[in-house]
PyMOL CGO cylinders between C-alpha atoms (Angstrom):
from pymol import cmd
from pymol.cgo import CYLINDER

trace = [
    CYLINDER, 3.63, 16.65, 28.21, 1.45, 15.51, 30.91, 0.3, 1, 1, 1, 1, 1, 1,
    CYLINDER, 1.45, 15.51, 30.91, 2.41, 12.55, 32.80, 0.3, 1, 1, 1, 1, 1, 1,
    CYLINDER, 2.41, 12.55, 32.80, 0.43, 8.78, 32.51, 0.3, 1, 1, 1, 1, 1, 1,
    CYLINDER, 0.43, 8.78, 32.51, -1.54, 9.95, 29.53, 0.3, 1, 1, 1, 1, 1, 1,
    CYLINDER, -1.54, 9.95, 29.53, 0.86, 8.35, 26.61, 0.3, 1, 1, 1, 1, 1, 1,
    CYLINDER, 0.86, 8.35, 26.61, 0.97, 4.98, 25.03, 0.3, 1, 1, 1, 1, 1, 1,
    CYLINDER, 0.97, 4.98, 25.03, 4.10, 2.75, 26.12, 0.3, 1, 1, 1, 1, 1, 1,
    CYLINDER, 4.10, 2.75, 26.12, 6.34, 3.26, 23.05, 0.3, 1, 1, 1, 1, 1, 1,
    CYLINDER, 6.34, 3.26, 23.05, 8.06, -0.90, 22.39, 0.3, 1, 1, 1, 1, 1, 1,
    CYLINDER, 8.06, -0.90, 22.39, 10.13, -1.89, 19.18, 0.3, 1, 1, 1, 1, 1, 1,
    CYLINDER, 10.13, -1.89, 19.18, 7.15, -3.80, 16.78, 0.3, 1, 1, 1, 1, 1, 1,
    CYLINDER, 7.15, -3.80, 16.78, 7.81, -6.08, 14.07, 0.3, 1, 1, 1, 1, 1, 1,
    CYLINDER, 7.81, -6.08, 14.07, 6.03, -5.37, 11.08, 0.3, 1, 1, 1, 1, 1, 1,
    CYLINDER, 6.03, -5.37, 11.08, 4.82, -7.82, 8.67, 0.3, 1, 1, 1, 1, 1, 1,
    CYLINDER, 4.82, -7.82, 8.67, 3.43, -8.10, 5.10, 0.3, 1, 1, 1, 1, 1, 1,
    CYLINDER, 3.43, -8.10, 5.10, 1.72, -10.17, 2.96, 0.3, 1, 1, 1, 1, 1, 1,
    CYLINDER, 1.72, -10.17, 2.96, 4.48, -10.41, 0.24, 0.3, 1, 1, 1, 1, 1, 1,
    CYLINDER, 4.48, -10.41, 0.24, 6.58, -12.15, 3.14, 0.3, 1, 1, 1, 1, 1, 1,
    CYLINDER, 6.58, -12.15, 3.14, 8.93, -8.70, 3.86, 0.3, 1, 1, 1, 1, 1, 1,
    CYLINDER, 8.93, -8.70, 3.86, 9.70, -7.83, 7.52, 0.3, 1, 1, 1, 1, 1, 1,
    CYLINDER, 9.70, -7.83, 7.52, 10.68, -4.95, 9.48, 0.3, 1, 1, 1, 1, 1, 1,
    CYLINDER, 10.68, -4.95, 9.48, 11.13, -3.57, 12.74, 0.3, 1, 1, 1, 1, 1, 1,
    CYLINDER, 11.13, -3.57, 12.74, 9.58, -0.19, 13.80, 0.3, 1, 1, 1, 1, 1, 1,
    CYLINDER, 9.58, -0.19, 13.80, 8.14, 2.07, 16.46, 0.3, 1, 1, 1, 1, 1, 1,
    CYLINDER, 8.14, 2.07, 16.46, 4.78, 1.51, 17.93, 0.3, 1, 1, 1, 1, 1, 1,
    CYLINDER, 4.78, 1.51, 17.93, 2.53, 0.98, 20.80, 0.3, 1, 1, 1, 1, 1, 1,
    CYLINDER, 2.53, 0.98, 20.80, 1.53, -2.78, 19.80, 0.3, 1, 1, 1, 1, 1, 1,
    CYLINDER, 1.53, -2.78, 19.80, 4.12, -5.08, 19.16, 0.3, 1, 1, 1, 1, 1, 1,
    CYLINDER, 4.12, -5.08, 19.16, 3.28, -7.25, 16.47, 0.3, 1, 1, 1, 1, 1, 1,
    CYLINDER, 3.28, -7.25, 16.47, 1.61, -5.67, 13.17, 0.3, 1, 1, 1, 1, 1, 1,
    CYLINDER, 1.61, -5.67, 13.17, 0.50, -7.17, 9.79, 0.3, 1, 1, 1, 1, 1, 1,
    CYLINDER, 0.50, -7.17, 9.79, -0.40, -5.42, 6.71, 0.3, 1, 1, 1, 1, 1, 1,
    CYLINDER, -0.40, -5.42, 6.71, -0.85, -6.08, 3.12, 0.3, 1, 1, 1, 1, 1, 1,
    CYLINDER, -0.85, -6.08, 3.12, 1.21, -3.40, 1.20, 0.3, 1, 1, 1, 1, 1, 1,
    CYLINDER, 1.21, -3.40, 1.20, 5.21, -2.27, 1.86, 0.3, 1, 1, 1, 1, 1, 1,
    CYLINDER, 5.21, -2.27, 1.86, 7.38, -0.01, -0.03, 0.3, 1, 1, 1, 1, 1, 1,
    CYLINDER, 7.38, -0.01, -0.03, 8.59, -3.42, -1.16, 0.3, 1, 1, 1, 1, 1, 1,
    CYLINDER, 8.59, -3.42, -1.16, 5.57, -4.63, -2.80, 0.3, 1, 1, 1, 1, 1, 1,
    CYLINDER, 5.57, -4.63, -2.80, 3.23, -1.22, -3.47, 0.3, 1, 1, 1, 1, 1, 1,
    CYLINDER, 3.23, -1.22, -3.47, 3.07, -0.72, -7.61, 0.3, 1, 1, 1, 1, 1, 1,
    CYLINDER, 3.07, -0.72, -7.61, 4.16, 3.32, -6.68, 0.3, 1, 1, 1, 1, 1, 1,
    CYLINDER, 4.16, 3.32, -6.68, 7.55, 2.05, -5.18, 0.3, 1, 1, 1, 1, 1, 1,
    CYLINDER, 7.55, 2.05, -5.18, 8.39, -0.85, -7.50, 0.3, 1, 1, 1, 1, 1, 1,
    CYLINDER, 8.39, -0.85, -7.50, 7.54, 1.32, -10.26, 0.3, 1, 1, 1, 1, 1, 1,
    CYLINDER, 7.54, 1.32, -10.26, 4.91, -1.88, -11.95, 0.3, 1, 1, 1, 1, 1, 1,
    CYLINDER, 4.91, -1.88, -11.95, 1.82, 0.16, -12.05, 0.3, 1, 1, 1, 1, 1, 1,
    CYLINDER, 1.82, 0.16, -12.05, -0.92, -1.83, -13.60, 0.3, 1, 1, 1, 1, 1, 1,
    CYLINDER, -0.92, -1.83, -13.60, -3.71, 0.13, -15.48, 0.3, 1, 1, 1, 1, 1, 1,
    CYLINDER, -3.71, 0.13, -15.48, -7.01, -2.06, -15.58, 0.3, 1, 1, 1, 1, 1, 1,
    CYLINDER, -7.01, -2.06, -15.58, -9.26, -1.87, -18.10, 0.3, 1, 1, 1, 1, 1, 1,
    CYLINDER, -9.26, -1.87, -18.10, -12.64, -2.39, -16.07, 0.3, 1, 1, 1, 1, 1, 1,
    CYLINDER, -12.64, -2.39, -16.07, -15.29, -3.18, -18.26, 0.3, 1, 1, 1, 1, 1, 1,
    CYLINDER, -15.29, -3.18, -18.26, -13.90, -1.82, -21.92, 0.3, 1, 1, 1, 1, 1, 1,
    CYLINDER, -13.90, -1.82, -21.92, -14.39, 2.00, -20.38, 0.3, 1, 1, 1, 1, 1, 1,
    CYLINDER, -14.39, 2.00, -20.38, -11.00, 2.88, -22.55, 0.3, 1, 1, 1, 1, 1, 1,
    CYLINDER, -11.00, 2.88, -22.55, -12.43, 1.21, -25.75, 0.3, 1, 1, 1, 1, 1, 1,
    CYLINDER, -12.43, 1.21, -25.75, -15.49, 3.09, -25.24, 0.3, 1, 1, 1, 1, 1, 1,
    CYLINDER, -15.49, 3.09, -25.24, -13.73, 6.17, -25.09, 0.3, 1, 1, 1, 1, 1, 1,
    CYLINDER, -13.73, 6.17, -25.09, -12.12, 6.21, -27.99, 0.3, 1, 1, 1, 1, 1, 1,
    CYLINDER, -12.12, 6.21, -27.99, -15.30, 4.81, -30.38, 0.3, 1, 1, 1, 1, 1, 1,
    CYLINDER, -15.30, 4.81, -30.38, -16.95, 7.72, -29.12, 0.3, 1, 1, 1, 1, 1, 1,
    CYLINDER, -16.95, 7.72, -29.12, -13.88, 9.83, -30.23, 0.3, 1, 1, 1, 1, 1, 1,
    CYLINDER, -13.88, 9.83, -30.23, -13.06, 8.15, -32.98, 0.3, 1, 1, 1, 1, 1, 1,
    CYLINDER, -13.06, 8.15, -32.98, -9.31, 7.80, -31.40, 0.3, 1, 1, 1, 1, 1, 1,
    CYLINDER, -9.31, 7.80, -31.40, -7.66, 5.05, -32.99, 0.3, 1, 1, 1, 1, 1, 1,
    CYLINDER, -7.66, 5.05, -32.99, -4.65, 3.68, -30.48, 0.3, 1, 1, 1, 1, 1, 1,
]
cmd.load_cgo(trace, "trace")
C-alpha cells in the first residue's frame, strides 16, 4: 500500500431512523441512515406489496382471473 494516501480508519456510531444504534468501521465518525437490518421489510420478513393505482385489479379484468 502506498503510504499517506488512505482515509484515517476511527470506530463510527451508526444511527437510524427507527431509533437502533450501532458501532462500526469508517472514516467519519458519526453516520445516520434510514434503513437497518432491524427495520428493512427483507430482514424483518413484513414485506408490504402496494397496490399503486388498482394495476393488480386491472390485471386480472383483463384476464378474467378471479382472486
Amino acid at each position: 500500500m502506498k503510504p499517506d494516501i488512505h482515509p484515517e480508519l476511527t470506530e463510527a456510531t451508526v444511527t437510524c431512523v427507527c431509533g437502533n444504534v450501532f458501532q462500526t468501521i469508517s472514516s467519519k465518525p458519526q453516520m445516520r441512515v434510514e434503513v437497518c437490518s432491524k427495520c428493512h421489510p427483507f430482514f424483518t420478513g413484513q414485506r408490504k406489496y402496494v397496490d399503486t393505482e388498482g394495476r393488480v385489479e386491472k390485471f386480472r379484468q383483463k384476464y378474467g382471473l378471479n382472486s
